[in-house]
N, C-alpha and C positions, 0 to 999 in steps of 0.2 A: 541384342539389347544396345544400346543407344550406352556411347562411353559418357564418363563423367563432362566434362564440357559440352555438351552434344545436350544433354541435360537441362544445364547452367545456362546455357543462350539466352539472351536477353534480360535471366535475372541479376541484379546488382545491387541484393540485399538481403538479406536474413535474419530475421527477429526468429528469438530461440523465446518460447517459455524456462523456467528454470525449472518451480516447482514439480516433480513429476516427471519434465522432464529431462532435465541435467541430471539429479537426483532424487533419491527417495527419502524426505526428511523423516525425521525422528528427533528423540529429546537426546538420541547418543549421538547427535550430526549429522543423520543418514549416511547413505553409501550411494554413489555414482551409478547412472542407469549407465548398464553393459554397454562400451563403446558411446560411450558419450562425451567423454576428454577426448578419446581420439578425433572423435567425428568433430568436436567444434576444433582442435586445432587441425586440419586439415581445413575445416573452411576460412579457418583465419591463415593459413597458407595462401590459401584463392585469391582472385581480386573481388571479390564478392565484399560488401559493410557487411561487419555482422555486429548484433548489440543482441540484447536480451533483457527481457521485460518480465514480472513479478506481481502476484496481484499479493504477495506474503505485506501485513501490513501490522507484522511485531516484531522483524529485524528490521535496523536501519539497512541502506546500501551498505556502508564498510564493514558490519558485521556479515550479514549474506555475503560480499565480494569476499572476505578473509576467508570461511568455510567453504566455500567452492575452492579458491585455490589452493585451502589443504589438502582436499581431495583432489584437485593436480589438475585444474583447468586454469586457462591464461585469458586474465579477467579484470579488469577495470572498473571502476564506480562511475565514471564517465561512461559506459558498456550499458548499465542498466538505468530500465525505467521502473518505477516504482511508487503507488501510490502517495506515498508521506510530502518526496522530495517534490511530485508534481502540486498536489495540494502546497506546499511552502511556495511553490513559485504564482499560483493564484493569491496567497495570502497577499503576498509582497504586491502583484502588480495592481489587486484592487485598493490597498492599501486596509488589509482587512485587518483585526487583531483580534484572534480567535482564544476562546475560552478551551483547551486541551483535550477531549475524552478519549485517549489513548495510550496503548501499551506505551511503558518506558523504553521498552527497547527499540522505539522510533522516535522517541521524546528528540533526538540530538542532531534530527532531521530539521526541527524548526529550534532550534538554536540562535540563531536569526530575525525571527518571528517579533515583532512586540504582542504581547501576551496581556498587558496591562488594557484596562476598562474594555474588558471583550466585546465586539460587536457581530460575531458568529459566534458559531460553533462548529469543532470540527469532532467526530467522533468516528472510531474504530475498533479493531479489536482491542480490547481495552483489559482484554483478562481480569485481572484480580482488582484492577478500578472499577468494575461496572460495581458500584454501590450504589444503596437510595442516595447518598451527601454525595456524590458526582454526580447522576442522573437531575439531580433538585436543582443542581449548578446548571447543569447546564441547559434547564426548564427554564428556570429564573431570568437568566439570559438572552434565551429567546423573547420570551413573554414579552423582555424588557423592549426590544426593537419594535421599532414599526416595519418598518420590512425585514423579520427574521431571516437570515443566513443558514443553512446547517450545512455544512460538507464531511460526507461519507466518504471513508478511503475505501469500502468495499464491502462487500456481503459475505456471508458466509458465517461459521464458527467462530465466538470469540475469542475461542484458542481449543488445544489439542483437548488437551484438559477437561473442559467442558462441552464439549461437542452439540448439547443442545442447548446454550445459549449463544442464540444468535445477534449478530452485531446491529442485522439491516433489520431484526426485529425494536431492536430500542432507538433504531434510526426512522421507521417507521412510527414507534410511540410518539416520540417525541414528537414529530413531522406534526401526526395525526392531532395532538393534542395543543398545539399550537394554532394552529389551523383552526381547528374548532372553538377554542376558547377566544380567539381574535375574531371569529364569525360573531359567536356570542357577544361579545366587546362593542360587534357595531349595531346590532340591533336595539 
């Protein structure tokens, strides 16, 4: 068997998933996949970059980075990538100001952001926001553009909680219903 460096040759980078698998979340914090603190600090011993990417899109970074390090991994918010904070850095560079439909617990990701007379929309898991008065907002919104924006942080469940309401279904409504009624619009 081919030792650890022997291995490694040529690679000079490693993007880790967290979810899954650094850990196995839960509402009590999860617990650490077996050997997985070891394993990442042994690669951050290497010369190898390592950073770690996220598709979790209802913790901000500093809360995800504080929960892994309690669980005993050595871990920075500069380390990961993550839906929210990459959507903030689009927001900024197109000079966009997006109308919100997301959990709070990424809200502090566009902290930043000007929020005022929206010209997207950005929407995600949104748990306990997805209401018809947030869904209408941020219909409204769209409607209102001539070239409608929507940026989704991701697919999937809108949280644990709910499991079958899905995020890229009301990313899809929306989508769809914009679409159609701006088709309508030019006829």
């Amino acid at each position: 068997m081919a030792s650890w460096g022997e291995r490694l040759e040529g690679v000079r980078g490693v993007l880790l998933d967290i979810s899954g698998v650094l850990y196995d979340g839960s509402e009590d914090g999860g617990v650490p996949i077996p050997g997985s603190v070891e394993a990442v600090a042994r690669l951050k011993r290497s010369q190898l970059k390592v950073r770690f990417c996220t598709n979790d899109s209802q913790k901000s970074r500093g809360d995800l980075v504080g929960l892994l390090r309690r669980h005993g991994f050595d871990i920075s918010e500069g380390e990961v990538t993550a839906p929210a904070p990459a959507a903030s850095l689009i927001l900024k560079e197109r000079g966009l100001r997006p109308h919100l439909l997301i959990h709070d617990g990424v809200r502090s990701e566009f902290d930043q952001i000007d929020t005022s007379n929206p010209n997207c929309v950005v929407i995600a898991d949104a748990g306990e926001s997805f209401s018809y008065q947030n869904m209408n907002k941020a219909f409204r919104v769209l409607m209102e553009l001539e070239s409608p924006v929507l940026i989704s942080l991701g697919k999937g469940p809108s949280d644990e909680r709910h499991p079958d309401v899905k995020a890229d279904g009301y990313v899809d409504n929306l989508a769809e219903a914009v679409d159609l009624l701006l088709q309508h619009a030019d006829k």
